[in-house]
C-alpha positions as CSV (number, residue, x, y, z in Angstrom):
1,X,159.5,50.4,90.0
2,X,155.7,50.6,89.8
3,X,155.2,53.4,92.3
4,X,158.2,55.4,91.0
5,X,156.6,55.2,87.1
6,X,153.4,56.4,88.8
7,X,154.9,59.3,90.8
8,X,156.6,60.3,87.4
9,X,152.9,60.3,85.8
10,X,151.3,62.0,88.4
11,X,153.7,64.3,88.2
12,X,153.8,64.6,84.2
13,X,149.7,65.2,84.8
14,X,150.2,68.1,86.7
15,X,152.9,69.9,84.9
16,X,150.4,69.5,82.0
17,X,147.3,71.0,84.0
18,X,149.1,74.2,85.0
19,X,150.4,74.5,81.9
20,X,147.3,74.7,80.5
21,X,145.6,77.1,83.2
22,X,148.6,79.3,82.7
23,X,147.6,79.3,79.1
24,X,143.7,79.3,79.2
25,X,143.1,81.3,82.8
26,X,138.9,80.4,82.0
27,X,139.6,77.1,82.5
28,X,139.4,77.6,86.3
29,X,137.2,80.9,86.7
30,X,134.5,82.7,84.6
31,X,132.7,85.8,84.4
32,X,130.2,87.6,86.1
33,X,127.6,89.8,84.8
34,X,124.7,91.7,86.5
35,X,121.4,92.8,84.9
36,X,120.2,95.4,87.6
37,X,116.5,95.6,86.9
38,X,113.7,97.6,89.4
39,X,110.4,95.6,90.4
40,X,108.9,96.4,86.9
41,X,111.9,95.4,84.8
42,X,113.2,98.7,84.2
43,X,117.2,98.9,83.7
44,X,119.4,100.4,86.9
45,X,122.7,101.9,86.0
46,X,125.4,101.5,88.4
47,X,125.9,105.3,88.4
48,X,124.0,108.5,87.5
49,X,125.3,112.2,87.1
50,X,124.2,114.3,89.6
51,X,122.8,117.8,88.1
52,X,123.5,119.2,91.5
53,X,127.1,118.8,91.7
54,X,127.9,117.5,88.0
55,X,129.8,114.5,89.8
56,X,128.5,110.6,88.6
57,X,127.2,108.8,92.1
58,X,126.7,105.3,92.7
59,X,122.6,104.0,92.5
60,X,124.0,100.6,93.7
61,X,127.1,98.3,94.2
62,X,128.2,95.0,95.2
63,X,128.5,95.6,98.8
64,X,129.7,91.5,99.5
65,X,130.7,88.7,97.9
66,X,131.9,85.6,99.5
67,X,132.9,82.3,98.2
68,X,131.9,78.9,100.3
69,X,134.8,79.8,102.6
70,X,133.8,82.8,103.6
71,X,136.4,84.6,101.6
72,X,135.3,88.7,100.7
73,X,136.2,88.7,96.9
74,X,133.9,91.8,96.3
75,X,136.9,94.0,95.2
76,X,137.3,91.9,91.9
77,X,133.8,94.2,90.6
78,X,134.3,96.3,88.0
79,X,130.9,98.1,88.5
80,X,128.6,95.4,87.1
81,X,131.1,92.6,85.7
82,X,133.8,90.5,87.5
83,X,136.1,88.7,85.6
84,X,138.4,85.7,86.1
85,X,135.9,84.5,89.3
86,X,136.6,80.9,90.5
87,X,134.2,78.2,89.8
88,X,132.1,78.0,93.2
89,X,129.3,78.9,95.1
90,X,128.7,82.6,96.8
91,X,126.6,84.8,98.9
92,X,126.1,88.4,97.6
93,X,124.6,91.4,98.6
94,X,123.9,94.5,97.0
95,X,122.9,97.6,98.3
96,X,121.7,100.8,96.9
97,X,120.8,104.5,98.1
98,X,117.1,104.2,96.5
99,X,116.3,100.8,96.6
100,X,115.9,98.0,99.3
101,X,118.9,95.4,100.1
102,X,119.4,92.8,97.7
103,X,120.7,89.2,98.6
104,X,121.2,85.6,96.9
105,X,123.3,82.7,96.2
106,X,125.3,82.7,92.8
107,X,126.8,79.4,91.1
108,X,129.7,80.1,88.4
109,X,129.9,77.1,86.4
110,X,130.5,77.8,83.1
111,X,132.4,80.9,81.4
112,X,129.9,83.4,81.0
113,X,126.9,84.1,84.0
114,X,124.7,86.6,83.8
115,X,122.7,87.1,87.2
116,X,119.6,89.2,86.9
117,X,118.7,91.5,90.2
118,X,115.5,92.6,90.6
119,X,115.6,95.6,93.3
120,X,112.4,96.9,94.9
121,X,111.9,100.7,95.4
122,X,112.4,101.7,99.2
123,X,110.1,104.4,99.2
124,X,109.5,106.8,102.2
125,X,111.3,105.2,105.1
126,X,112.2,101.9,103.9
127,X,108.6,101.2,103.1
128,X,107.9,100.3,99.6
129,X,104.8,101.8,98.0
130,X,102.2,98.9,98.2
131,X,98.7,98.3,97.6
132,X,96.1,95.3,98.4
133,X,95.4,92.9,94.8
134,X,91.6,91.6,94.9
135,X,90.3,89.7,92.5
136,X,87.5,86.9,92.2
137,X,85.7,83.8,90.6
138,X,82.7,84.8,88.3
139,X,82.0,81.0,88.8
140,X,83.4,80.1,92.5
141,X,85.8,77.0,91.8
142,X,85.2,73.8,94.0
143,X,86.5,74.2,97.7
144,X,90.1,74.2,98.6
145,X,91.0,75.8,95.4
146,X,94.4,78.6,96.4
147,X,96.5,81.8,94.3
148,X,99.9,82.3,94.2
149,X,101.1,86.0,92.9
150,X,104.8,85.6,92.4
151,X,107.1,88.6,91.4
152,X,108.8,88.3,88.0
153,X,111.9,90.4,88.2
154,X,112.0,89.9,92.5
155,X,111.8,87.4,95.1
156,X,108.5,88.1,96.5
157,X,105.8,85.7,96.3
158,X,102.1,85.5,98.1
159,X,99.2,82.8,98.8
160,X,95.5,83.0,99.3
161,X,93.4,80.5,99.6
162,X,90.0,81.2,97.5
163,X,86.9,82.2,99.7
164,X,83.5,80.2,98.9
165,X,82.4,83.1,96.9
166,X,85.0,83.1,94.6
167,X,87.6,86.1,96.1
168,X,90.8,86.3,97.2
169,X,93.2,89.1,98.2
170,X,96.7,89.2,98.5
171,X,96.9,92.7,101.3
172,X,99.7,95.3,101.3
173,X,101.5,93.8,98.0
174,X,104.8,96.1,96.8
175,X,104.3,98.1,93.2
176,X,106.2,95.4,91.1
177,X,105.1,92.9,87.5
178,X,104.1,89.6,88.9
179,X,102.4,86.3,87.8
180,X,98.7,85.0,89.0
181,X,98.8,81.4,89.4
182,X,95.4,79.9,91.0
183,X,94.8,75.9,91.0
184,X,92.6,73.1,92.4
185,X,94.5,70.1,92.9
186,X,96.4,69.9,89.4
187,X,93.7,72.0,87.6
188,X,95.2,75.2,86.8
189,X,91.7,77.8,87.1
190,X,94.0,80.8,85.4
191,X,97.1,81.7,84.9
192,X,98.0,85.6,83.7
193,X,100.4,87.9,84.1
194,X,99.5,91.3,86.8
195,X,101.0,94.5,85.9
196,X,101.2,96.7,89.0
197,X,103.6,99.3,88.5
198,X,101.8,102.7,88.3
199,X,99.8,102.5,91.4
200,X,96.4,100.3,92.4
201,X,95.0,98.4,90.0
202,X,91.7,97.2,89.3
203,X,90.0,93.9,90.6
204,X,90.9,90.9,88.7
205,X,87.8,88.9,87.4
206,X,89.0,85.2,86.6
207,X,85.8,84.3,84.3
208,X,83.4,81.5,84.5
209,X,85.1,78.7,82.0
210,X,83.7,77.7,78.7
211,X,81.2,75.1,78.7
212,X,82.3,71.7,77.5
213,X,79.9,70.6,74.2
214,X,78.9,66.3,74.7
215,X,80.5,64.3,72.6
């Protein structure tokens, strides 16, 4: 008698759930949004009109997207939004005709995700316009002392441990924003923001710090 008034709950339970999905489709998928940015923050459409031929072509799309089992679900894009997505874990990958490919792991959890792609310029031959970042210490921290330049709208991040007169260099760095971190231990010596998106830029000088007054 038990087991047979359980079944009937069980059963009861489930009627209600899909009853309520069929009412309220969120309540098992969300959406999708992309913010297509270049390495500076700049906006990328999905399409432009070309002049040439007076026909809108693609600057990117959604070339995969697979959920944990492998699944291709890229087809439920509508150029930068996808709707009714089930909650999970995927893998996509965008590509593009100007910029280099584009690749990362997206959780939908709640209704509404936006997922921000930063995209970095191919350039010439698949190889990004880049230039070396120096900078230097006025007042050479203590040894062991290390940077960090980590791209803001991209992936891309590069060390350098600081040199016992105060330089460091981070060689062959793509045109992009990015953020200067340098510490010693848990002493942070700067930390500034490096706009490089016009060409070479100048040598950062990290100056001496202020002098403590005694108590």
């Amino acid at each position: 008698m038990r087991l047979t008034c359980l079944a009937m709950l069980l059963s009861a339970a489930a009627l209600t759930l899909e009853d309520a999905v069929a009412a309220d489709p969120s309540r098992t998928g969300g959406i999708l949004e992309l913010r297509v940015v270049d390495s500076c923050g700049g906006p990328i459409r999905v399409s432009w009109v070309d002049p040439s031929r007076g026909e809108p072509a693609r600057v990117w799309w959604v070339d995969s997207f697979r959920d944990e089992k492998g699944r291709e679900m890229k087809g439920v894009f509508r150029g930068d939004t996808a709707r009714e997505i089930p909650y999970g874990t995927y893998r996509m990958r965008v590509l593009s005709v100007a910029f280099l490919p584009y690749e990362s792991s997206i959780a939908i959890r709640q209704k509404v995700t936006t997922h921000l792609i930063g995209l970095t310029f191919a350039g010439i031959e698949n190889s990004p316009p880049s230039f070396d970042i120096r900078g230097r210490f006025a007042a050479p921290p203590a040894p062991g002392a290390w940077c960090k330049l980590s791209g803001i709208y991209t992936g891309n991040a590069y060390f350098d441990t600081v040199k016992p007169d105060g330089r460091f260099l981070f060689p062959f760095v793509p045109v992009a924003s990015y953020v200067l971190l340098c510490q010693h231990n848990s002493d942070v010596l700067t930390l500034r923001r490096v706009e490089m998106c016009h060409g070479e830029i100048e040598e950062i000088v990290v100056p001496a710090p202020e002098a403590k007054l005694p108590r």
